[in-house]
C-alpha positions as CSV (number, residue, x, y, z in Angstrom):
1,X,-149.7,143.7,-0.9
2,X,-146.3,145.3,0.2
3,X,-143.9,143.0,1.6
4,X,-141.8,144.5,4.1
5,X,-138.5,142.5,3.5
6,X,-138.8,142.0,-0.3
7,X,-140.9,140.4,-2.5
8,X,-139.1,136.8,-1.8
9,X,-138.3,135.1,1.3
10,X,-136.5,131.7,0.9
11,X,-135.8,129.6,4.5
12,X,-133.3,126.6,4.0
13,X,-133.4,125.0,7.3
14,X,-130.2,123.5,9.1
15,X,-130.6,120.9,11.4
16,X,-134.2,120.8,13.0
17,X,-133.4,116.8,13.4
18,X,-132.1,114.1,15.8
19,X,-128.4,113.6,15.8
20,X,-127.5,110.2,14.8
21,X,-123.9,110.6,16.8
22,X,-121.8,110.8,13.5
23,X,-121.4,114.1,13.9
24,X,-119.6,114.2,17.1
25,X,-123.2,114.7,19.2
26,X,-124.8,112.6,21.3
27,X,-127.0,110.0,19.3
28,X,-130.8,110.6,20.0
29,X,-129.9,114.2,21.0
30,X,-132.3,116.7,19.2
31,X,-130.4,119.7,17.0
32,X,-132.1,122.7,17.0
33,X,-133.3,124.1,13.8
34,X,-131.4,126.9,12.1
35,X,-133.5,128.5,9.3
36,X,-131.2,130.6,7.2
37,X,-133.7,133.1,5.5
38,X,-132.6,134.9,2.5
39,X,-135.0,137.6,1.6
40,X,-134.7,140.2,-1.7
41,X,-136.9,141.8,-4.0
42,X,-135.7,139.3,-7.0
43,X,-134.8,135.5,-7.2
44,X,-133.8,133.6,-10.2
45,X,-133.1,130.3,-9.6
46,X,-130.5,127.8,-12.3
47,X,-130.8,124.1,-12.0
48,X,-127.8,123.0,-13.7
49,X,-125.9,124.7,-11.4
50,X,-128.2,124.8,-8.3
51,X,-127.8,128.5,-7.9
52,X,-130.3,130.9,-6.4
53,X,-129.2,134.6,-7.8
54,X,-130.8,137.3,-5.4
55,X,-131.1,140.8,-6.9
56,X,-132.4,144.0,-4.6
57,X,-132.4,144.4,-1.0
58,X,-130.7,141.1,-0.2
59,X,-130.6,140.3,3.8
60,X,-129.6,137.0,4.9
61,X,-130.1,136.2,8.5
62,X,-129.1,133.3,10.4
63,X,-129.1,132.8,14.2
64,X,-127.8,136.1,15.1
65,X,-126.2,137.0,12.2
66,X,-127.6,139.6,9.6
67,X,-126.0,140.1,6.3
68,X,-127.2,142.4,3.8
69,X,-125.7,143.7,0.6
70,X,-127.1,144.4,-3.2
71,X,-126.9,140.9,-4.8
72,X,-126.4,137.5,-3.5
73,X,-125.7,133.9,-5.0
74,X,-126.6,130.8,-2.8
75,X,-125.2,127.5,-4.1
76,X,-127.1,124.3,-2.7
77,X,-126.1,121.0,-2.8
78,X,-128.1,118.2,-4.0
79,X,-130.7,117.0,-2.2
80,X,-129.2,113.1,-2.5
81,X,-126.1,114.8,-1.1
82,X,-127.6,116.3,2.1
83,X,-127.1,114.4,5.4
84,X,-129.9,115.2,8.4
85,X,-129.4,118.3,10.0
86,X,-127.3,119.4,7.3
87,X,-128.0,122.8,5.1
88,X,-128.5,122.6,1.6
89,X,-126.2,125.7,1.3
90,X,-122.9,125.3,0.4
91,X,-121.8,128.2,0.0
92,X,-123.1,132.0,-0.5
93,X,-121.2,134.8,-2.8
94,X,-122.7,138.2,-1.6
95,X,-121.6,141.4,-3.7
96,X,-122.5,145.0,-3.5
97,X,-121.6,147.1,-0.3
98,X,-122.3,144.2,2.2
99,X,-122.3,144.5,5.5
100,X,-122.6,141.6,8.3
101,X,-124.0,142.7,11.6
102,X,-123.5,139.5,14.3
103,X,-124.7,140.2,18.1
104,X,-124.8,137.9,20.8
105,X,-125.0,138.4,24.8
106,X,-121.2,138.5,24.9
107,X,-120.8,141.5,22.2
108,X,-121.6,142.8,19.0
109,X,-119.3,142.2,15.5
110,X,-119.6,144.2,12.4
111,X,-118.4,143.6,9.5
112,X,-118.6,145.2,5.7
113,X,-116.8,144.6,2.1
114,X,-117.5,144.5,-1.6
115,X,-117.7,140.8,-1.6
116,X,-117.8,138.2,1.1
117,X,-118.2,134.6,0.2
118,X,-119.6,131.7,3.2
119,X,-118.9,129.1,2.9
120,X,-121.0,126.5,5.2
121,X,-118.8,123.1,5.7
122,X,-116.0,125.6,7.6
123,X,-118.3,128.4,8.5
124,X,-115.7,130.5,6.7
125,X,-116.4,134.3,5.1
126,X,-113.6,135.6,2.7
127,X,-114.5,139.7,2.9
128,X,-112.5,141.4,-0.2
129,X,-113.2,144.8,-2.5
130,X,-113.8,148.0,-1.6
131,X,-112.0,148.1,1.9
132,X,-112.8,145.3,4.2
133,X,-112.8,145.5,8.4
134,X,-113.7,143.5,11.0
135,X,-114.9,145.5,13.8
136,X,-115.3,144.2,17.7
137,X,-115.3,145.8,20.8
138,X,-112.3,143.7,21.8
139,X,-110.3,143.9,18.9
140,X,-111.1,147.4,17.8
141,X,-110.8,147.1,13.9
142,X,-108.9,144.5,11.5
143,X,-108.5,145.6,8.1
144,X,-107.0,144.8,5.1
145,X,-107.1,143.9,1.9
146,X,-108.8,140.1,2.2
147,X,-110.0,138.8,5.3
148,X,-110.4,135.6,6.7
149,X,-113.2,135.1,9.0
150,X,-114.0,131.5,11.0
151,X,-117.0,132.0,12.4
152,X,-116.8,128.4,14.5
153,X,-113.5,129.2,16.6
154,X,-114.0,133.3,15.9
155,X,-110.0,133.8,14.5
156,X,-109.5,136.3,11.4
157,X,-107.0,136.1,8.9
158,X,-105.8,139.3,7.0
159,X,-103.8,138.7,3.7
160,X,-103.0,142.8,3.2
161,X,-100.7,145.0,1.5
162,X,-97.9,146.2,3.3
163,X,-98.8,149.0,5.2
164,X,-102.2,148.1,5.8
165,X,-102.9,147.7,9.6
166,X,-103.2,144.2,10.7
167,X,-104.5,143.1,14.1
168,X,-103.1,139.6,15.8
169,X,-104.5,138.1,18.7
């Protein structure tokens, strides 16, 4: 039958457990699940190097954040290596006109390069190629020619050429 988001849908599921405390939260406390799922119309997966390749109609969502783009590589850690509550991702390369939509109550963020990397421990995306922005309602848009996103504490970094427009806070 026809799959409307692709012919394969991975979910790696963050948290979902009870915090032990170590983490800063309270022990006993229950963490909500956050599925990441990673849909596409290919996946080839490496074991030597714990990569998941992507091909086709990628979209990666994750609480409210959608990314899409033509290719994606997810690198998991291994499984002796993850803690509870943690993701197995540790970091995703996605290539090929991707764009990033993230909307919450407070506003909608859009983003869009050649190639933005995640990386989970820092919640950090590194847009580059092609000609990267940031866009928000209260920043208007920051562009340049790499930028630094941190999801956790919502700051962007541009390293740009001279003459390229840079936004501060």
């Amino acid at each position: 039958g026809e799959h409307p988001e692709g012919a394969v849908v991975t979910v790696l599921v963050e948290g979902g457990t009870k915090d032990s405390g170590a983490s800063g939260g309270t022990p006993g406390e229950a963490r909500a699940a956050e599925p990441i799922r990673i849909s596409a119309e290919r996946l080839v997966y490496t074991d030597h190097d714990r990569r998941a390749h992507y091909a086709g109609l990628v979209r990666l969502r994750r609480q409210q954040t959608t990314m899409a783009a033509a290719a994606l590589d997810a690198f998991l850690l291994p499984p002796e290596e993850v803690r509870p509550g943690q993701s197995r991702l540790e970091r995703a390369v996605a290539r090929g006109a991707v764009e990033i939509l993230e909307s919450s109550a407070e506003q909608v963020r859009r983003a869009a390069a050649e190639v933005a990397e995640y990386t989970t421990a820092d919640e950090r995306m590194v847009l580059s190629g092609g000609e990267p922005y940031v866009y928000d309602e209260q920043r208007g848009y920051t562009r340049g020619r790499q930028l630094t996103y941190h999801v956790r504490d919502d700051r962007i970094f541009v390293h740009g050429d001279r003459g390229s427009r840079t936004v501060s806070e």
